[in-house]
C-alpha positions as CSV (number, residue, x, y, z in Angstrom):
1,X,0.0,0.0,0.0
2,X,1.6,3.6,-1.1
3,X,2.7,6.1,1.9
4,X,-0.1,7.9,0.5
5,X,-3.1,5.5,0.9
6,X,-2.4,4.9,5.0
7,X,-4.8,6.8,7.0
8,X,-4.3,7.2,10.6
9,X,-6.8,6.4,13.1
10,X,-8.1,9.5,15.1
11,X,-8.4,9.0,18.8
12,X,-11.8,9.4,20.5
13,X,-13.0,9.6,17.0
14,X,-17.2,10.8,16.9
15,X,-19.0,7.5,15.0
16,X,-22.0,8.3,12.9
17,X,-24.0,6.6,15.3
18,X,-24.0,9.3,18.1
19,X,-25.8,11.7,15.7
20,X,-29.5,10.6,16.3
21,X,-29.0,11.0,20.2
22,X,-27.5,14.3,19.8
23,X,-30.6,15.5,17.6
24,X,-33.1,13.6,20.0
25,X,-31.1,15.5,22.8
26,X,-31.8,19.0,21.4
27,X,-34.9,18.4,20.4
28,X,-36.1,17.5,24.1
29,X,-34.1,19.9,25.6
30,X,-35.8,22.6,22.7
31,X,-39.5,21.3,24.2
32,X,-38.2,21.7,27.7
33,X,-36.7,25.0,27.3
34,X,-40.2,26.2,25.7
35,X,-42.5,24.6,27.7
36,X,-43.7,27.3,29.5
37,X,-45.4,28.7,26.8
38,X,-47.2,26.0,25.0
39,X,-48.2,23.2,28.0
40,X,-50.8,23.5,30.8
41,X,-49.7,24.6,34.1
42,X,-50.6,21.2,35.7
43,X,-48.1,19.9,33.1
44,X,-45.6,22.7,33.5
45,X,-45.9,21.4,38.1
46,X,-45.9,18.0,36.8
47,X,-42.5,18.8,34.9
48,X,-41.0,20.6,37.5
49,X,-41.4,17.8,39.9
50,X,-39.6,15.2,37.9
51,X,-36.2,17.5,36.8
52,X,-35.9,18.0,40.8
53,X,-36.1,14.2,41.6
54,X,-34.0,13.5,38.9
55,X,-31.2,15.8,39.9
56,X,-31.8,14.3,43.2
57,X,-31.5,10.9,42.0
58,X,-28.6,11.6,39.4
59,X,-26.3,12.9,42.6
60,X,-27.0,9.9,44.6
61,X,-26.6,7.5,41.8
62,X,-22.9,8.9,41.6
63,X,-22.3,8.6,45.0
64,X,-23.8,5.0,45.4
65,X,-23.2,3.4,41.9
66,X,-20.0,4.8,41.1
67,X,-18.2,5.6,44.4
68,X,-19.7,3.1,46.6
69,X,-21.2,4.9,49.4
70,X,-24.5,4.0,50.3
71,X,-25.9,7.3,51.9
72,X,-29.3,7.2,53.4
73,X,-28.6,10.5,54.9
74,X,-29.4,13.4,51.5
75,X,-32.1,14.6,53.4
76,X,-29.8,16.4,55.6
77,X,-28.9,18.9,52.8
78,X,-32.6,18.9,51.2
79,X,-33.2,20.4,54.8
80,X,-30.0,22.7,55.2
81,X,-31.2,23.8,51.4
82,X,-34.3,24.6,52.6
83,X,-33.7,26.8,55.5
84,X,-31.0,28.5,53.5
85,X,-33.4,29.7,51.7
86,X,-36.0,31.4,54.7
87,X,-33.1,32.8,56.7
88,X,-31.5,34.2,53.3
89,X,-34.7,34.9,51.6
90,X,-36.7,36.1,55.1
91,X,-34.0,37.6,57.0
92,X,-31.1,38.8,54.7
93,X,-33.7,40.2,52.1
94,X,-32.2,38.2,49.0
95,X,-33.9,36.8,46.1
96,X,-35.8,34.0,46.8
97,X,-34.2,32.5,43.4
98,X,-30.6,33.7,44.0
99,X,-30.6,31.5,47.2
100,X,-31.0,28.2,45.1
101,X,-26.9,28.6,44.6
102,X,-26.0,29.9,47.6
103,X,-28.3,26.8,49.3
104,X,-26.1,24.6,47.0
105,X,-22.6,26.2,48.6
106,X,-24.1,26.7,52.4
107,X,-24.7,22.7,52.4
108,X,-21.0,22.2,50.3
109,X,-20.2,24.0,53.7
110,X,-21.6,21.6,55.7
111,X,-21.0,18.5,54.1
112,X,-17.3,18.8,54.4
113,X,-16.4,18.5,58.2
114,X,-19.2,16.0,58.3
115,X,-17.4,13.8,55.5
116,X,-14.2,13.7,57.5
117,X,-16.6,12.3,60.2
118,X,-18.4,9.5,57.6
119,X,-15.4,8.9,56.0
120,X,-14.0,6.9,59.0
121,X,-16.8,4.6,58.0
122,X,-17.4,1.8,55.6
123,X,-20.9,-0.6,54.3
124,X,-23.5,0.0,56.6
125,X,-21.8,1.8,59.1
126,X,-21.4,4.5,56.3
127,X,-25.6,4.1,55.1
128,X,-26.4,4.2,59.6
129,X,-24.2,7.4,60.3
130,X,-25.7,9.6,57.4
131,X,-29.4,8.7,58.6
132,X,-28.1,9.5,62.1
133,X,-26.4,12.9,61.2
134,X,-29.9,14.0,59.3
135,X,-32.1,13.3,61.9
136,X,-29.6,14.9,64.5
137,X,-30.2,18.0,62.5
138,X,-34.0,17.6,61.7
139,X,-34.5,17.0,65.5
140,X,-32.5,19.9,66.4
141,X,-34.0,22.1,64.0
142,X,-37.3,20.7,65.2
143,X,-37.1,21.4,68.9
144,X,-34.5,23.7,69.8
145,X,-34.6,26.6,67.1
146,X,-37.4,29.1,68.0
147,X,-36.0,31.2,65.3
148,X,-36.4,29.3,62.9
149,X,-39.9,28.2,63.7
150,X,-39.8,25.2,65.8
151,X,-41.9,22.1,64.6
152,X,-44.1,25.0,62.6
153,X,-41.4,26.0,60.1
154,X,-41.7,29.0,58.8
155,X,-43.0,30.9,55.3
156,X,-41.5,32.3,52.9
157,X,-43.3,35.5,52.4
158,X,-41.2,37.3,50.1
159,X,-41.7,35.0,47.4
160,X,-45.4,37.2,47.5
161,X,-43.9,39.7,45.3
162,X,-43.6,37.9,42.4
163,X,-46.7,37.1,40.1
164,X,-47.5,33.6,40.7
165,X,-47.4,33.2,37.0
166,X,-44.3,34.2,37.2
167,X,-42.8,32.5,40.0
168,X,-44.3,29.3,38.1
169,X,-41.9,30.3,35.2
170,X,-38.9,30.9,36.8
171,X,-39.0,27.9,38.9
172,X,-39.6,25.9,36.1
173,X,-36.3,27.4,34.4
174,X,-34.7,27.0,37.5
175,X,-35.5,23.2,38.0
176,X,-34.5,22.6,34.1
177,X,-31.1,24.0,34.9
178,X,-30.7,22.4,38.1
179,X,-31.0,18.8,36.2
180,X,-28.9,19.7,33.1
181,X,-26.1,20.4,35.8
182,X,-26.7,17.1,37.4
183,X,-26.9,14.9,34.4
184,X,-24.3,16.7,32.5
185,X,-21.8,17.5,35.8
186,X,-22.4,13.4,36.2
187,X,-21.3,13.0,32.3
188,X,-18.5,15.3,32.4
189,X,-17.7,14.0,35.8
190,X,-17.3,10.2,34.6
191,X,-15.5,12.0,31.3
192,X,-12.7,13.2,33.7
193,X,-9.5,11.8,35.5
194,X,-11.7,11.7,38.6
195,X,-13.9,9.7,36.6
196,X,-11.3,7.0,36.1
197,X,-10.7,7.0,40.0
198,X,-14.5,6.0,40.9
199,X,-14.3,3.0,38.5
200,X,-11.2,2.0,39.9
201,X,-12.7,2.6,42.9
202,X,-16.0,0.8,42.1
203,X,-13.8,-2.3,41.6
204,X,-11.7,-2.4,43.9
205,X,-10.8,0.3,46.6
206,X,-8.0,-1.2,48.1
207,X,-6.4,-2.2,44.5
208,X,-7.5,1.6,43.4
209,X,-5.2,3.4,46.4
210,X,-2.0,0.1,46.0
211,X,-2.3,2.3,42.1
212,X,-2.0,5.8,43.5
213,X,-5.7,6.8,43.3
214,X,-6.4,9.4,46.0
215,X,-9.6,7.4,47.4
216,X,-10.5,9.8,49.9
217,X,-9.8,12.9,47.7
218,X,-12.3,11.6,45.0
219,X,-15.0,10.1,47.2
220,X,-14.8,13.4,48.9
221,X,-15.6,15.3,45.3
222,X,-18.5,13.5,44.6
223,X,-20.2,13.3,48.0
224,X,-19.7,17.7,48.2
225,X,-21.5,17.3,44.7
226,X,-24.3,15.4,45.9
227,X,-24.7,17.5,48.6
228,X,-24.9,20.8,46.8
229,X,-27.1,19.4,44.2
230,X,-29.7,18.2,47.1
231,X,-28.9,21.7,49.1
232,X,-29.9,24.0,46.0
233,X,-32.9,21.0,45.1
234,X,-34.2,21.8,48.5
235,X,-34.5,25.3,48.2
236,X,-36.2,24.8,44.9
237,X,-38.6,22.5,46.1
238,X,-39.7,25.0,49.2
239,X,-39.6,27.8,46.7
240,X,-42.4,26.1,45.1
241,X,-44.3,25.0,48.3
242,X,-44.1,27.7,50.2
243,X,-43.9,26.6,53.5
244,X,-40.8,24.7,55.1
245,X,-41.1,22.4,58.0
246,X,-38.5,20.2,59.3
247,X,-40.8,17.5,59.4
248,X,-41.4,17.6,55.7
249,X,-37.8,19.3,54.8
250,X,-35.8,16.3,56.5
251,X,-38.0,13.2,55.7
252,X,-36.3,9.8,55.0
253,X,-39.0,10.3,52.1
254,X,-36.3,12.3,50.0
255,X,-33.9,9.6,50.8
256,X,-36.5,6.7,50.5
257,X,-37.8,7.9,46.6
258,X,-34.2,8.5,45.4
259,X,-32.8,5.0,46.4
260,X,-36.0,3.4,44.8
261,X,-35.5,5.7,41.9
262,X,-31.9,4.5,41.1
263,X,-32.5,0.9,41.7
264,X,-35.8,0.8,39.2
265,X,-33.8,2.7,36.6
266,X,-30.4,1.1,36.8
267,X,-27.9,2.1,39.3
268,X,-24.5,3.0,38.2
269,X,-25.5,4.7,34.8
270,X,-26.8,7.7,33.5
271,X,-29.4,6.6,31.8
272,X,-31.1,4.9,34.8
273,X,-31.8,7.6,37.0
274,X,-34.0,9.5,33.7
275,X,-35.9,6.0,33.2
276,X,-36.2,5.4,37.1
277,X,-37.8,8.9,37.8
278,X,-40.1,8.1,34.7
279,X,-41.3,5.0,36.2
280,X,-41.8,6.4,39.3
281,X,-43.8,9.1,38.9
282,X,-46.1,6.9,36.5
283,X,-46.1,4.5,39.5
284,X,-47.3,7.3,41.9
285,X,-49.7,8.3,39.9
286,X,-51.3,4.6,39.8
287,X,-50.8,4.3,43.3
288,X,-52.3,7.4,44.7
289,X,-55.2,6.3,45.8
290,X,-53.5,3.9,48.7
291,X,-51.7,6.5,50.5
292,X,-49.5,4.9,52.9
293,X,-49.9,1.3,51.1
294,X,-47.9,2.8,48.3
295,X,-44.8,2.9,50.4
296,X,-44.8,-0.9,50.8
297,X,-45.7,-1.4,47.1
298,X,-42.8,0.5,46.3
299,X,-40.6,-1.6,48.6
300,X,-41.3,-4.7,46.9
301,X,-41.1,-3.6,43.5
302,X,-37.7,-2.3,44.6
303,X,-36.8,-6.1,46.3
304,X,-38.1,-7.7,43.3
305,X,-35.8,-5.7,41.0
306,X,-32.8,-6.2,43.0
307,X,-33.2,-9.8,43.1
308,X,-34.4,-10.4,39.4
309,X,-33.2,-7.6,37.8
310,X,-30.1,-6.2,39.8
311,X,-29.1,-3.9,37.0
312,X,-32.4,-2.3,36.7
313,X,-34.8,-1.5,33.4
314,X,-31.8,0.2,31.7
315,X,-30.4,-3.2,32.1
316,X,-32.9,-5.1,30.8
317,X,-33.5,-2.9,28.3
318,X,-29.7,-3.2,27.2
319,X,-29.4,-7.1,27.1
320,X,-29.6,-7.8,23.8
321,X,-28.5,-4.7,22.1
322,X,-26.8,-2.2,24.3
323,X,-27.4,1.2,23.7
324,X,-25.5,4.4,25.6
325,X,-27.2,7.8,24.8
326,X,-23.9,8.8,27.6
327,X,-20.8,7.5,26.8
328,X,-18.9,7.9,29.8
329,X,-16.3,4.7,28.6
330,X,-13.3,5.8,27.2
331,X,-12.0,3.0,24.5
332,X,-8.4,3.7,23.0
333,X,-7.6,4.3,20.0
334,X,-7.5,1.7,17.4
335,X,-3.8,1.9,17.0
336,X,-3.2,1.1,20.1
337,X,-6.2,-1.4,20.8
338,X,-5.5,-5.5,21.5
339,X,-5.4,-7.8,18.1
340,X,-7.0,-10.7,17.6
341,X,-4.7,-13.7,16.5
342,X,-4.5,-13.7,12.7
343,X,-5.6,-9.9,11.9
């Protein structure tokens, strides 16, 4: 073959295949943008709803499928998020919307010396200690903080200003962007050196730190990104209701829909948290009607799943012919790729 007819391989090279998901992609993300103006305002609640579970669910997924640390504990920063925004909102006079990414850096705050404290732990000493540090704080918050409302919570009034239409609007748009930055922080996350680390990590730990990964350092990453994704989704969600209680602000509920969520979907991918939150809300729907019978019905579907179906729907829907809408794998190039005998 002449010098001329060679062609080098490129590296990382984009395949013709990940055109359709990119246009699918924008197109959602078009109708999402938009849908202010063309759907119904149940819709547009409806909406809402599902990006602020899904960021929810996106950050835990990271920290239990990738990093390995089963925290039953997120309700903590839903909570801290929540009463970040009354005292900033309420007390310090700022934007009720501005204080959805200062929530997200006041529980970044917090989370760190409490990770030096959970980080001494491992398995379900790890998933115990976060439950215990949330309900420290909801009980504290509950009885011993007058100012901030006792068992009544308190309201946030300012949000009165704005047009209701218009707080509708903007908390929509700020929902949207709260679960691009999950999803795609997740992507670009898993894209990165650090991404590297949590598979190794996943694997192995102990192999992961013999190879010079900086296990604590990277665990440590992803768990302050969980926790400022669930501080600025609380503040969100209490900009939308109004009213923050502890009781309601640190439920095991937030913790409890997430895990189920994950597991339904497909724990340790992308892709499963987005099909998870779909199936749950369409679940919860169907369920309505049985109130606190829908908790258990949940918790079987969950133990069903995990014995038949450990890697979730994603999973089963990628048996036969897998199909990755995130490519968070990195594969060398084919210069440098393994041969099979006789090529």
């Amino acid at each position: 073959m002449a010098e001329s007819q060679i062609v080098t391989p490129r590296p990382y090279a984009r395949t013709s295949s990940a055109a359709l998901p990119l246009f699918a992609l924008a197109v959602i993300l078009a109708a999402l943008i938009t849908l202010p103006f063309w759907a119904t305002g149940y819709t547009q609640r409806s909406v809402l709803e599902f990006l602020y579970f899904l960021a929810l669910a996106q950050a835990w997924n990271l920290m239990a499928g990738y990093a390995g640390m089963m925290s039953i504990g997120q309700q903590a920063f839903v909570g801290i998020g929540a009463y970040g925004l009354v005292v900033m909102a309420e007390d310090l006079g700022i934007n009720p919307f501005l204080t959805v990414p200062l929530a997200a850096i006041l529980a970044v705050i917090l989370a760190v010396p409490v990770s030096w404290l959970l980080f001494r732990l491992k398995g379900a000493y790890f998933a115990v200690a976060t439950w215990v540090i949330a309900e420290t704080v909801r009980l504290t918050v509950n009885a011993n903080i007058d100012w901030l409302g006792g068992g009544r919570g308190r309201t946030v009034r300012s949000l009165g200003q704005f047009d209701r239409h218009l707080r509708e609007d903007l908390g929509y748009w700020v929902a949207l962007a709260l679960a691009i930055i999950a999803v795609f922080g997740v992507f670009f996350l898993l894209r990165s050196k650090t991404g590297l680390a949590l598979q190794a990590i996943r694997d192995t730990e102990n192999g992961a730190r013999s190879v010079g990964v900086e296990t604590r350092r990277t665990k440590r990453i992803v768990y302050l990104f969980a926790a400022a994704i669930a501080g600025a989704t609380g503040a969100l969600i209490y900009i939308v209701q109004i009213n923050v209680r502890p009781d309601a602000a640190f439920s095991i509920n937030w913790a409890a829909y997430v895990i189920f969520i994950v597991v339904i979907g497909g724990i340790g991918t992308i892709e499963g948290p987005i099909l998870g939150t779909l199936v749950f809300f369409f679940l919860r729907d169907m369920l309505a009607d049985l109130e606190a019978w829908s908790m258990l019905i949940f918790g079987l579907i969950a133990i069903m799943m995990m014995l038949f179906a450990p890697k979730g729907l994603w999973g089963l829907l990628n048996t036969h012919r897998p199909v990755l809408l995130f490519r968070t794998a990195r594969r060398l190039p084919e210069r440098f790729a393994p041969h099979k005998e006789g090529e």
